[in-house]
Backbone bond lengths (Angstrom), bond angles and torsions (degrees), N, CA, C in turn:
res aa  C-N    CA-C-N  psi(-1)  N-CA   C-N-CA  omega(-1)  CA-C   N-CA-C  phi
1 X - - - 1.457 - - 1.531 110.93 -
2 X 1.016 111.16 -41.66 1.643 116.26 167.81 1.162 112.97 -43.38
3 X 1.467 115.86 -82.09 1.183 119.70 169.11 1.620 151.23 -50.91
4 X 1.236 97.17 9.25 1.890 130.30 -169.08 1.715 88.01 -68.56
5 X 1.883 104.59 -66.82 1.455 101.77 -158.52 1.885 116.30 -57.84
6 X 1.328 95.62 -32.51 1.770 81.65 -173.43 1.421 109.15 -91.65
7 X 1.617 121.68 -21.27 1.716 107.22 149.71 1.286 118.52 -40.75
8 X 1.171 126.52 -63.18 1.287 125.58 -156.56 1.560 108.06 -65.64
9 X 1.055 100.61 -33.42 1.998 112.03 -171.94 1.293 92.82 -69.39
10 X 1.313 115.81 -49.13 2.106 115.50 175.65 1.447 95.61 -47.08
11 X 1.308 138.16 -74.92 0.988 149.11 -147.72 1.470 125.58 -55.52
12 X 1.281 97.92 -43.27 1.548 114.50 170.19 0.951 113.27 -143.82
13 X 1.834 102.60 98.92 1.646 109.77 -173.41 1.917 111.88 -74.69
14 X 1.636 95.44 -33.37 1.560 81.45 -179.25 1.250 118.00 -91.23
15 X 1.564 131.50 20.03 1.506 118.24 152.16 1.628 117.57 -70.55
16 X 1.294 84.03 -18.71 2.020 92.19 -160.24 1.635 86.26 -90.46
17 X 1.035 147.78 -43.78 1.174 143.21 179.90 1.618 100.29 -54.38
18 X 1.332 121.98 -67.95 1.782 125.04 178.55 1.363 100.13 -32.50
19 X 1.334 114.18 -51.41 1.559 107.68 -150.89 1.637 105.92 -77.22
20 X 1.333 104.07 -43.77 1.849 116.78 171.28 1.854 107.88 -30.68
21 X 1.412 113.02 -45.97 1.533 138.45 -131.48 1.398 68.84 -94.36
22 X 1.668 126.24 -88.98 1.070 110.61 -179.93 1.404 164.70 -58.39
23 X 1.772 97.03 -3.32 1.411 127.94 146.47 1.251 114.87 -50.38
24 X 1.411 113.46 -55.42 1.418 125.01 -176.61 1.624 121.75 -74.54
25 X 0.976 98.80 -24.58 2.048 109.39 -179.87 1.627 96.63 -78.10
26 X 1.693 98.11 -60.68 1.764 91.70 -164.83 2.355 106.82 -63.42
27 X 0.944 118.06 -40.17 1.598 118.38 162.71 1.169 124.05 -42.09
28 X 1.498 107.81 -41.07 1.809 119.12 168.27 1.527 108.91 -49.10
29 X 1.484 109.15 -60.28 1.162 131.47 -159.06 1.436 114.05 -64.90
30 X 1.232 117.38 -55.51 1.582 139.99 151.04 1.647 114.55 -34.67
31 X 1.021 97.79 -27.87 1.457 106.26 -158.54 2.021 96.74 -100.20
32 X 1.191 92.64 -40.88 1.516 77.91 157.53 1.497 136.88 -103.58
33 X 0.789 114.43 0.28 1.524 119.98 162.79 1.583 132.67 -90.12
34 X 1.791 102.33 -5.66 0.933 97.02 158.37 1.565 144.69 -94.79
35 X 1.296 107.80 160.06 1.912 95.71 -154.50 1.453 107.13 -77.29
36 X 1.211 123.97 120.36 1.662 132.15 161.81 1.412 120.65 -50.81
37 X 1.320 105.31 91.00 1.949 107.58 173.97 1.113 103.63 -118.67
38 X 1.692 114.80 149.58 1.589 113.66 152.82 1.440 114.86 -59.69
39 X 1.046 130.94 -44.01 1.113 147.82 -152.80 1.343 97.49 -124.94
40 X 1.698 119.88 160.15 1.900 134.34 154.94 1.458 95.92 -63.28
41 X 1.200 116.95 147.14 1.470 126.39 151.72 1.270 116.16 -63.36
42 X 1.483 129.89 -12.06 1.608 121.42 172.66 1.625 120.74 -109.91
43 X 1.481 99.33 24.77 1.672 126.80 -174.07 1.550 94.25 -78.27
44 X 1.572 115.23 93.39 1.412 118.84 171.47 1.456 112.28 -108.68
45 X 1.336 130.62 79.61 1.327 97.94 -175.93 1.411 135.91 -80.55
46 X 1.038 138.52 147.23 2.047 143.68 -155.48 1.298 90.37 -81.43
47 X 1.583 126.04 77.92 1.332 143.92 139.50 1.167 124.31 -135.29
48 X 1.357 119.98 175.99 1.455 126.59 175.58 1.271 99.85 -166.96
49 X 1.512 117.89 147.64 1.477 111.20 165.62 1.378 102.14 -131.74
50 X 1.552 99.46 154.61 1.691 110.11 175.95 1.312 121.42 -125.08
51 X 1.091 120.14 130.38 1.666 135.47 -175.90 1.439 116.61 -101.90
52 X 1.521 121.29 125.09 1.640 129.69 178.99 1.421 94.71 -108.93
53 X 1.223 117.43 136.72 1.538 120.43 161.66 1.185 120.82 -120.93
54 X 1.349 118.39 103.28 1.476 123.05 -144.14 2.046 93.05 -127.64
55 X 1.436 107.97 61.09 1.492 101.52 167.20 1.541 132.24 -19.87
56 X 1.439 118.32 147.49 1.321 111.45 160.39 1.495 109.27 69.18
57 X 1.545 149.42 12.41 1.132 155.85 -89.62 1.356 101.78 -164.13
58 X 1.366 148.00 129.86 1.191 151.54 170.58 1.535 92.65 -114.90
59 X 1.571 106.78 144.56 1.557 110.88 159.37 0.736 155.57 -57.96
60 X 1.240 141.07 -13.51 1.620 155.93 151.30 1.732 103.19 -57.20
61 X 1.896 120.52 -32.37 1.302 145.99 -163.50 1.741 82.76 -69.55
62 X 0.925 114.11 -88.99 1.513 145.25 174.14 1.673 103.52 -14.72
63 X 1.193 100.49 -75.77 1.840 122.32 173.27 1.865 88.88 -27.38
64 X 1.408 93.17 -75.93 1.408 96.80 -154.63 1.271 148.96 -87.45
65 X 1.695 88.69 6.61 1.158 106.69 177.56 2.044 105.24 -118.19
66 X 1.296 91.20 -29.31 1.565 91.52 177.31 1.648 117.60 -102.31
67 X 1.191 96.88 -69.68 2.059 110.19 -173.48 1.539 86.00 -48.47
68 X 1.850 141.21 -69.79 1.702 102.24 -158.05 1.589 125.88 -77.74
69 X 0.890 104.41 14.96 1.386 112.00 -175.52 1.369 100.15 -110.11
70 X 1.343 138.30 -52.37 1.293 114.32 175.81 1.803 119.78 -76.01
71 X 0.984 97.19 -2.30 1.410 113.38 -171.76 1.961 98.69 -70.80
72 X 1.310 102.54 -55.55 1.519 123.01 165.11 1.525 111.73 -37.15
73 X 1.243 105.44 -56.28 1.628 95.07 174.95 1.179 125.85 -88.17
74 X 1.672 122.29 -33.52 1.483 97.24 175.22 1.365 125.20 -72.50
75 X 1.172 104.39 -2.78 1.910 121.57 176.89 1.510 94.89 -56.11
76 X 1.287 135.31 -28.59 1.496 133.52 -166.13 1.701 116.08 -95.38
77 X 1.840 101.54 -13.03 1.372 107.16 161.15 1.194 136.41 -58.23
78 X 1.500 132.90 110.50 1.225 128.56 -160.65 1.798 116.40 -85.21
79 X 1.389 116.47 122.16 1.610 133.31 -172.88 1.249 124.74 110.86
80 X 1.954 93.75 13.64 1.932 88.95 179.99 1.423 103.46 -91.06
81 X 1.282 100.49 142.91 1.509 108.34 -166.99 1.849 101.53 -87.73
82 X 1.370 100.21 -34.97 1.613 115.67 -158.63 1.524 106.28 -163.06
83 X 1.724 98.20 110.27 1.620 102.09 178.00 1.942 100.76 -99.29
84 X 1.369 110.92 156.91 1.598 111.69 154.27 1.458 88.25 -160.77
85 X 1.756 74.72 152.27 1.899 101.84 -176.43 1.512 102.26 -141.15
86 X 1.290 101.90 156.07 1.233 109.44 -178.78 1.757 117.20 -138.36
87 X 1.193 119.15 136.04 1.594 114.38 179.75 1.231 115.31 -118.15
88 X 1.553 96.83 101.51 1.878 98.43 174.25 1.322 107.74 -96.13
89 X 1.708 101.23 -160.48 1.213 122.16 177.13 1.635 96.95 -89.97
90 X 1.867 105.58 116.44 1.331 130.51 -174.03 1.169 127.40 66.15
91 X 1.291 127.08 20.89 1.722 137.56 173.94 0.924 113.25 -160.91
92 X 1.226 130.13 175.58 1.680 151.39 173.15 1.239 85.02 -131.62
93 X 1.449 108.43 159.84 1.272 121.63 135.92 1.350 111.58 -170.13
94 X 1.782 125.68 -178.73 1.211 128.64 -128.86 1.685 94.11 -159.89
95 X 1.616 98.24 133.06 1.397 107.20 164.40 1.264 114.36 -100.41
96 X 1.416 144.50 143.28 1.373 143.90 172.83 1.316 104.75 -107.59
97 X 1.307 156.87 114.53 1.087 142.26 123.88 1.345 133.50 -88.19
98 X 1.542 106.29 131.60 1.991 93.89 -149.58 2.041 81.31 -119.55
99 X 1.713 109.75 165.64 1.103 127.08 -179.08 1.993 89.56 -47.23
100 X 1.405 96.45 161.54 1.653 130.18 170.62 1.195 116.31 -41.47
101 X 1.933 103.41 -59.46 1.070 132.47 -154.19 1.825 96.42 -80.46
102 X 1.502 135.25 -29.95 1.053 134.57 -155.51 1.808 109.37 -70.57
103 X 1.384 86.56 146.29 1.445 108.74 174.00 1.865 107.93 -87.98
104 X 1.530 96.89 83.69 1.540 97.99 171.11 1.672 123.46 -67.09
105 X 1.231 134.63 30.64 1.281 133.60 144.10 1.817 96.08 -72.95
106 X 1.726 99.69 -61.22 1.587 88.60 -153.03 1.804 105.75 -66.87
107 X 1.546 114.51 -6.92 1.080 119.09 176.44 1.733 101.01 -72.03
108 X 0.893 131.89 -68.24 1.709 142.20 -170.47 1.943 94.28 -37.17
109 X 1.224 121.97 -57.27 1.410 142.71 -165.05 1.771 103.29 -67.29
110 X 1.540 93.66 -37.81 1.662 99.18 -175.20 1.513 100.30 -72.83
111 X 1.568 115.41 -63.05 1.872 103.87 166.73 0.865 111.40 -40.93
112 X 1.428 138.51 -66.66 1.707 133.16 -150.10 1.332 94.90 -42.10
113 X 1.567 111.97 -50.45 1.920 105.09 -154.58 1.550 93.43 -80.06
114 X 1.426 134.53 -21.83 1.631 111.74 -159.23 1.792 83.47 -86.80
115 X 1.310 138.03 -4.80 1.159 122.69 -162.83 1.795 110.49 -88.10
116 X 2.008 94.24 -29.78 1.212 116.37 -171.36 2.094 102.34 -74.13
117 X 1.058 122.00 -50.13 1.259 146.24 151.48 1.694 100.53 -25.03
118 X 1.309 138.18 -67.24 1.298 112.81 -175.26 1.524 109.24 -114.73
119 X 1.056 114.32 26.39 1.716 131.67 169.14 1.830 88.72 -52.79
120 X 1.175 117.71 -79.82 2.016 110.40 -169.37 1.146 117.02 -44.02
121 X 1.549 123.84 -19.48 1.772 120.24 154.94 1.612 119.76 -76.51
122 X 0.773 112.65 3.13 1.832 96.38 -171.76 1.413 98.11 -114.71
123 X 1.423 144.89 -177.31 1.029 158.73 -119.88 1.202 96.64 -122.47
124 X 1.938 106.59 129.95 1.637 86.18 175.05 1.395 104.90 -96.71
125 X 1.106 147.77 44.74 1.784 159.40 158.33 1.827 89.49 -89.48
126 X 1.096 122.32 -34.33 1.493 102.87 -168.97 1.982 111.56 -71.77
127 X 1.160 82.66 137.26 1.772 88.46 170.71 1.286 105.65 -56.93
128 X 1.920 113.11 178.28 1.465 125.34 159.50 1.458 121.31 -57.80
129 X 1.547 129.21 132.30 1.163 121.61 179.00 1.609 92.61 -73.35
130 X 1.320 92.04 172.79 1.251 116.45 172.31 1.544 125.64 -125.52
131 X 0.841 140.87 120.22 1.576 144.01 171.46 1.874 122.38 -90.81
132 X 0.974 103.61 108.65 1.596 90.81 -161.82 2.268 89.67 -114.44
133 X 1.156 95.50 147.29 1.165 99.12 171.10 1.905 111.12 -132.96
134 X 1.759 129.25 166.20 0.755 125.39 -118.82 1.582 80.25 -103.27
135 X 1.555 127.81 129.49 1.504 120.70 -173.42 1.691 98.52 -126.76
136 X 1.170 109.19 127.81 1.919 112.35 -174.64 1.298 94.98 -86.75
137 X 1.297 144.77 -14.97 1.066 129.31 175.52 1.790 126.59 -91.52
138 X 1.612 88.26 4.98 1.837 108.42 175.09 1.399 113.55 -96.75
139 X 1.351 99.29 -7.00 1.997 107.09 177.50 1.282 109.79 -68.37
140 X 1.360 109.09 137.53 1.583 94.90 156.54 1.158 117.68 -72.45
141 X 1.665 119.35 172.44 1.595 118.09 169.79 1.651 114.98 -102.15
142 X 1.044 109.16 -37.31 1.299 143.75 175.46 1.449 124.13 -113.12
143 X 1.714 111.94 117.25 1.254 112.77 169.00 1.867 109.81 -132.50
144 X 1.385 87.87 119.49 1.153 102.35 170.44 1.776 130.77 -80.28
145 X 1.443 141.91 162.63 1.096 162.54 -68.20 1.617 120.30 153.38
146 X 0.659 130.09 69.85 1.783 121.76 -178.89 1.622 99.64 -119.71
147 X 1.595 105.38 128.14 1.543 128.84 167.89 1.387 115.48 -90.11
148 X 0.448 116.82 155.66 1.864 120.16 -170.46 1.756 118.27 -145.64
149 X 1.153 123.20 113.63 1.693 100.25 179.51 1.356 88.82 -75.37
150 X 1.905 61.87 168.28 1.619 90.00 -156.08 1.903 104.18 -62.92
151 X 1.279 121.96 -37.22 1.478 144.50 174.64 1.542 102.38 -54.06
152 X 0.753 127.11 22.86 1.600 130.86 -171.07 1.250 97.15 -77.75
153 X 1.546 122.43 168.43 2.106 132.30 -167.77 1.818 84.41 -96.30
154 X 1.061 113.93 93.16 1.917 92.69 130.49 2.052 86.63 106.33
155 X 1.321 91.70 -154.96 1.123 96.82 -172.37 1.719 113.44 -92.01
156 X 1.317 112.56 141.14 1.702 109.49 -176.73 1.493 134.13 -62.31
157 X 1.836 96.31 -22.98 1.074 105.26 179.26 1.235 140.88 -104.18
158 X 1.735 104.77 7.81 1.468 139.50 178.55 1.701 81.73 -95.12
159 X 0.982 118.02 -50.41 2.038 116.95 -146.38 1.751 80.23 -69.96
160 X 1.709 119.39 -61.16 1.713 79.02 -160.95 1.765 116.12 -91.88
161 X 1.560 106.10 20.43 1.652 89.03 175.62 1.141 103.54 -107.50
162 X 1.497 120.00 -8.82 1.743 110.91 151.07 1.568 116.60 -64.10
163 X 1.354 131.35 -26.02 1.263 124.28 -151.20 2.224 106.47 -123.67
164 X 1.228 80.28 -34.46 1.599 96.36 173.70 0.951 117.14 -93.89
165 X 1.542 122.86 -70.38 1.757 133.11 -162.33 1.626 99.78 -54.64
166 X 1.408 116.32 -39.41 1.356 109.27 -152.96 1.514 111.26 -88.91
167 X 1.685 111.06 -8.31 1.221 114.03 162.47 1.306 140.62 -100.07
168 X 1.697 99.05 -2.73 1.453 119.40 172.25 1.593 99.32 -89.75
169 X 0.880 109.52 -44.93 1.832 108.73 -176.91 1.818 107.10 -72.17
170 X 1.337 121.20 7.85 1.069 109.47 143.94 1.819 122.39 -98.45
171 X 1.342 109.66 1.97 1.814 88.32 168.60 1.140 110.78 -89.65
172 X 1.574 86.56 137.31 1.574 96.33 159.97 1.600 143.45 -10.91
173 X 1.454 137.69 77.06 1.806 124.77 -170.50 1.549 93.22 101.84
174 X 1.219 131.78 24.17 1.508 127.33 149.64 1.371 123.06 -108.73
C-alpha cells in the first residue's frame, strides 16, 4: 500500500500530470476569487469601550462625579460579563465585556440608552461620550519604524512627512 502511490505515478505519467494541471487550475481559480480580509466579516468581538471627556478634571473629580454614576447604570446592562473603568486626569472611561453569545448591536443600543438615562447627572463641562466598538478594518496592517541619526537637518517629523508620508500616501489603498 505504501508503495501503490509512486508505482502508479511511474506508471502513468500523464494521468498524474492531468491531475497536477487540474489541481493547479482549480487553486488558481479559488485563489482568486477569494475575498482578501484581515479579518472574517463576521469577527464581532463581545466588547465595547466608552470614553468621558471631562476637561480641566482631576481624578478623584472624574471618579466622583462621572465613573460612579455611570458605573451604576451600565451595571444594569444585561450580558456584561466584565465591566472596568478607570478615572484619570480628564476622562473616564470604561471596559464592557459582554457574554460570547451576545448580540453587540443590541449591546451598542443597550449602552447608548443607559448612557442617555444618566446623561442629566453628570457634568455639563463634560464633553460627548463616546462609544467605540471593535472595527478590523480600522487596524493597521503595517507599522512602520524610521531611525534617524541623531545629526539629522531640522526637525524629524517635517523631514519624513515631507519625504515619506507624502509618497506613501500616494499608493494606491493607503
Amino acid at each position: 500500500l505504501a508503495t501503490f502511490l509512486p508505482r502508479h505515478s511511474l506508471e502513468r505519467p500523464i494521468a498524474v500530470l492531468v491531475i497536477f494541471s487540474v489541481v493547479l487550475v482549480l487553486g488558481g481559480l479559488s485563489l482568486e476569487r477569494m475575498p482578501l480580509m484581515l479579518l472574517p466579516s463576521e469577527f464581532d468581538p463581545p466588547f465595547l469601550f466608552v470614553i468621558f471627556p471631562y476637561p480641566n478634571a482631576n481624578p478623584k473629580e472624574v471618579e466622583t462625579q462621572i465613573t460612579l454614576p455611570v458605573e451604576e447604570v451600565l451595571a444594569t446592562i444585561h450580558g456584561i460579563e466584565q465591566m472596568e473603568s478607570r478615572s484619570s486626569e480628564n476622562s473616564a472611561s470604561f471596559f464592557l465585556r459582554f457574554l460570547p453569545d451576545a448580540d453587540m448591536d443590541n449591546a451598542y443600543v443597550d449602552v447608548r440608552d443607559a448612557i442617555d438615562r444618566v446623561r442629566g447627572e453628570l457634568p455639563e463641562t463634560m464633553g460627548n461620550p463616546r462609544i467605540l466598538r471593535f472595527d478590523p478594518n480600522a487596524s493597521p496592517v503595517v507599522f512602520l519604524s524610521v531611525k534617524l541619526p541623531r545629526e539629522s537637518l531640522g526637525d524629524p517629523h517635517r523631514l519624513l512627512d515631507e519625504h515619506l508620508a507624502r509618497k506613501l500616501l500616494r499608493i494606491p489603498g493607503v
